[in-house]
N, C-alpha and C positions, 0 to 999 in steps of 0.2 A: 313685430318680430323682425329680427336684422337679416338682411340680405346677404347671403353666402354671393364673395365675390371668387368665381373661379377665372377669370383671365389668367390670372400669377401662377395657376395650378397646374402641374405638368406630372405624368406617367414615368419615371424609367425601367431601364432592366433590373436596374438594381434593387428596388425595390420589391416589384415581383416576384424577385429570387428571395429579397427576404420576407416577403411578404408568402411564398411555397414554403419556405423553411420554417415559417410560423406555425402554419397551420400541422406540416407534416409532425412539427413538434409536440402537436396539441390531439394528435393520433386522428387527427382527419383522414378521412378513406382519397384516394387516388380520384374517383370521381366525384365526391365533394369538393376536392380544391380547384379539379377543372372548370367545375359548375360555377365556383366562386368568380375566377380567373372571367369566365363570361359574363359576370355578370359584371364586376369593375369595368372591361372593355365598352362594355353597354351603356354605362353610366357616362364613359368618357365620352364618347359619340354625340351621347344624347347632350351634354352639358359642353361639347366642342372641348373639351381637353386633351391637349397632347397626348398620346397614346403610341409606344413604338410599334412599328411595322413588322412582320412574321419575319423578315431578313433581319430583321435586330433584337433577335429574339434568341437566337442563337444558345446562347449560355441557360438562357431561360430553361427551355427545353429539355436541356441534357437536365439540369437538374429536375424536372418536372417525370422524364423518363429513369432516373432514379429512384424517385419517389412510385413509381408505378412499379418497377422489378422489385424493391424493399416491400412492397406491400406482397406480399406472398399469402396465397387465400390458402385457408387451412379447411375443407371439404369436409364434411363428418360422412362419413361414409351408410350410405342407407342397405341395410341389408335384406335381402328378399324372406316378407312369410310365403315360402311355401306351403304345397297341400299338407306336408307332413306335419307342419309348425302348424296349419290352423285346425290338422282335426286333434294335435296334442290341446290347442287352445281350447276347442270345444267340448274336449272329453272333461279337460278341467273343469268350465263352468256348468257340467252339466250334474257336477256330483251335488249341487245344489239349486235342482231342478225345480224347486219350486218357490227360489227368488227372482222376481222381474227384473232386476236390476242383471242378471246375469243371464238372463234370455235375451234380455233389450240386446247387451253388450254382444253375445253369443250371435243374435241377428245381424247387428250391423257390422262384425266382422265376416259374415259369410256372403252377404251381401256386396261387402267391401270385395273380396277375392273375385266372386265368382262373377260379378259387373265391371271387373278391372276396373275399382272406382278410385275416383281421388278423395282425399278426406274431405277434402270442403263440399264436398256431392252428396255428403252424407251426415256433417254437421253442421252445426252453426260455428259462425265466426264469433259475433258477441251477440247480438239481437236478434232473434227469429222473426225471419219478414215471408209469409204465404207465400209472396210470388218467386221468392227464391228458391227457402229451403224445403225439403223434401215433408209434406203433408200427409195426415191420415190416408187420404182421401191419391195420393199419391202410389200408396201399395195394392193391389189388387189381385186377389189369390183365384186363380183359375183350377182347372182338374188337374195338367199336367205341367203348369208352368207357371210361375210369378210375374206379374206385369210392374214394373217399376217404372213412374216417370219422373224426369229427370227434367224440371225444367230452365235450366242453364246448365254448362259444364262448358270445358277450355275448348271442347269442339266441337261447339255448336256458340259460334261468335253472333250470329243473327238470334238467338234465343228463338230458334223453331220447336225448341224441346225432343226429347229425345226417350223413346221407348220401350226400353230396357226386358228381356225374357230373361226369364232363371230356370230353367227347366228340370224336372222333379231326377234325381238319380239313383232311389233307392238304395242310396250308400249309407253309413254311419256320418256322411255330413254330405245333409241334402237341404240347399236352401229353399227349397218348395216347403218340406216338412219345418223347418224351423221355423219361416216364414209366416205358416199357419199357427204355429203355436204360440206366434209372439202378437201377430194382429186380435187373436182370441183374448188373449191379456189385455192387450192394449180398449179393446171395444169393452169389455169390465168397466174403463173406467170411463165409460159413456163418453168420449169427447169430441168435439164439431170435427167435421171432412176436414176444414183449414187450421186445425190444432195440428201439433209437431207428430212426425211419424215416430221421432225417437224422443224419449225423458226420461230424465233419472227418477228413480224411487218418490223424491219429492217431486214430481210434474215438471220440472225445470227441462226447459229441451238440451242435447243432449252436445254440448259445445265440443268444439275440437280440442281442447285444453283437458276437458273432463276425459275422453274418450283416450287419450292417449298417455294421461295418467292409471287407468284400467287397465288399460292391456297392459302396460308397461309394468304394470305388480300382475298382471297374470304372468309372463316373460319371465319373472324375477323367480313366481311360483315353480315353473318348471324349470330352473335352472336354466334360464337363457339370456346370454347380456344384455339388458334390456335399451342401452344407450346405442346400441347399434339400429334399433327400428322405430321407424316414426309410421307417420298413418301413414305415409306413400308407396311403404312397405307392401301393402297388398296389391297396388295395381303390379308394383313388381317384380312381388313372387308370384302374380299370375301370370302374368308373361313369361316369368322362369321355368316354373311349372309346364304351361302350354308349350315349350321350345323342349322340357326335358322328356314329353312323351310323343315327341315330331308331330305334333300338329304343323298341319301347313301355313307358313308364311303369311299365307293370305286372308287366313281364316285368324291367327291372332291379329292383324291390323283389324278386322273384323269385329272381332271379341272387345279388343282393347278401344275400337272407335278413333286409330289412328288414320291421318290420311296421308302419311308419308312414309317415310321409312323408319322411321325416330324412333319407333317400337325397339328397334334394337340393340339402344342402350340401354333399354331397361332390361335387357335378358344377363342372368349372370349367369357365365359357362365355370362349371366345376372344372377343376386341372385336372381333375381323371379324365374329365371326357376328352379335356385338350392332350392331353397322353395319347389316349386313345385313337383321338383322329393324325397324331403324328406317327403313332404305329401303324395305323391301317396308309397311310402315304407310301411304305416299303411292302406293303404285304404281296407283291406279285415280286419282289424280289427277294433271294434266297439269304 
């Protein structure tokens, strides 16, 4: 095999610049071509080739901070289920009370709300692994309250696990009650503690793919844009929710398992209320 001779080889601006304008062409993202730009530096180091210096880089730059303002990120906006959107969802799947498949789904949206959960807390990504995702053996129905454990989530970075209450509310959407009636399903189909808590119709556990093409045609069912909500949807309208009936501050970081103040971009304030609290700012003057 021949030996690449790099003596002769040298770096300029000019090339970088068209070697950004290449990529930018090629619809490479802003930090892709950075990563690139790192990684050519890397090589030349490592192989001694000429490489210009960050003061001659100058021209570089500006175009590289072009290419960062042009790349303008287009956000899909996540809309909060609120209480009112999940007890519509549930009154839905309940006109068909005695399919699993719409108990299962019916569970793991109230579950979702009322644990401020995140969707990967409650499916699978592609492969179901025990020690991940949520287990039979993982729900546990008490008198007054559901025990859910949780053994990873985004906050809990040491995987100490995390032990989730659902406490019963004797409402038309009470996840104690659904809770029960979907593990009595589920135990029918006789399956081990380290089987999946949640599976479709055919035993398959219950992916985040699958789970959000469901709701998203129940969404559709009640007349609601369904491309506005993904699974994150619920941790968000529970925190919307908990903010729209003033729960204390403290008590949703509580709820939600936040340990900073970040809870609060997940609350969406309705314009009425923001009306509302710009009129009550004059209300002692006439």
């Amino acid at each position: 095999m021949a030996c690449v001779n790099y003596s002769d080889m040298s770096v300029t601006e000019d090339m970088l610049i068209y070697f950004v304008a290449h990529c930018h062409n090629s619809n490479l993202s802003y930090a892709t071509i950075k990563l690139y730009l790192c990684g050519i530096r890397f090589m030349c180091l490592q192989k001694d080739i000429p490489y210009p210096s960050n003061a001659n880089l100058a021209c570089m730059q500006a175009v590289l901070g072009g290419v960062k303002r042009g790349r303008v990120k287009t956000v899909k906006p996540r809309y909060p289920i609120t209480f009112n959107i999940l007890r519509n969802i549930c009154g839905y799947l309940r006109k068909n009370s005695n399919s699993f498949c719409d108990l299962m789904l019916e569970t793991a949206c109230t579950i979702a709300f009322w644990g401020f959960l995140r969707c990967g807390e409650f499916t699978v990504k592609s492969n179901f692994d025990s020690n991940d995702n949520l287990c039979v053996e993982d729900m546990t129905i008490a008198n007054d309250y559901v025990l859910l454990y949780l053994k990873k989530s985004k906050t809990d970075p040491f995987r100490e696990g995390i032990m989730l209450k659902l406490f019963k509310t004797n409402k038309f959407v009470c996840p104690h009650c659904v809770c029960s009636k979907y593990m009595e399903s589920r135990q029918r189909q006789t399956p081990s503690p380290k089987d999946p808590l949640f599976v479709t119709v055919d035993g398959q556990p219950l992916t985040r793919k699958v789970f959000i093409t469901k709701l998203r045609h129940v969404l559709e069912c009640l007349n609601i844009n369904s491309d506005l909500y993904n699974g994150h949807s619920f941790r968000i309208g529970a925190a919307t929710s908990a903010a729209a009936v003033h729960i204390e501050d403290h008590l949703i970081k509580v709820l939600g398992r936040w340990s900073s103040d970040a809870y609060c971009r997940y609350i969406r304030t309705p314009q009425s209320t923001i009306r509302d609290a710009q009129i009550a700012l004059t209300a002692t003057y006439p």
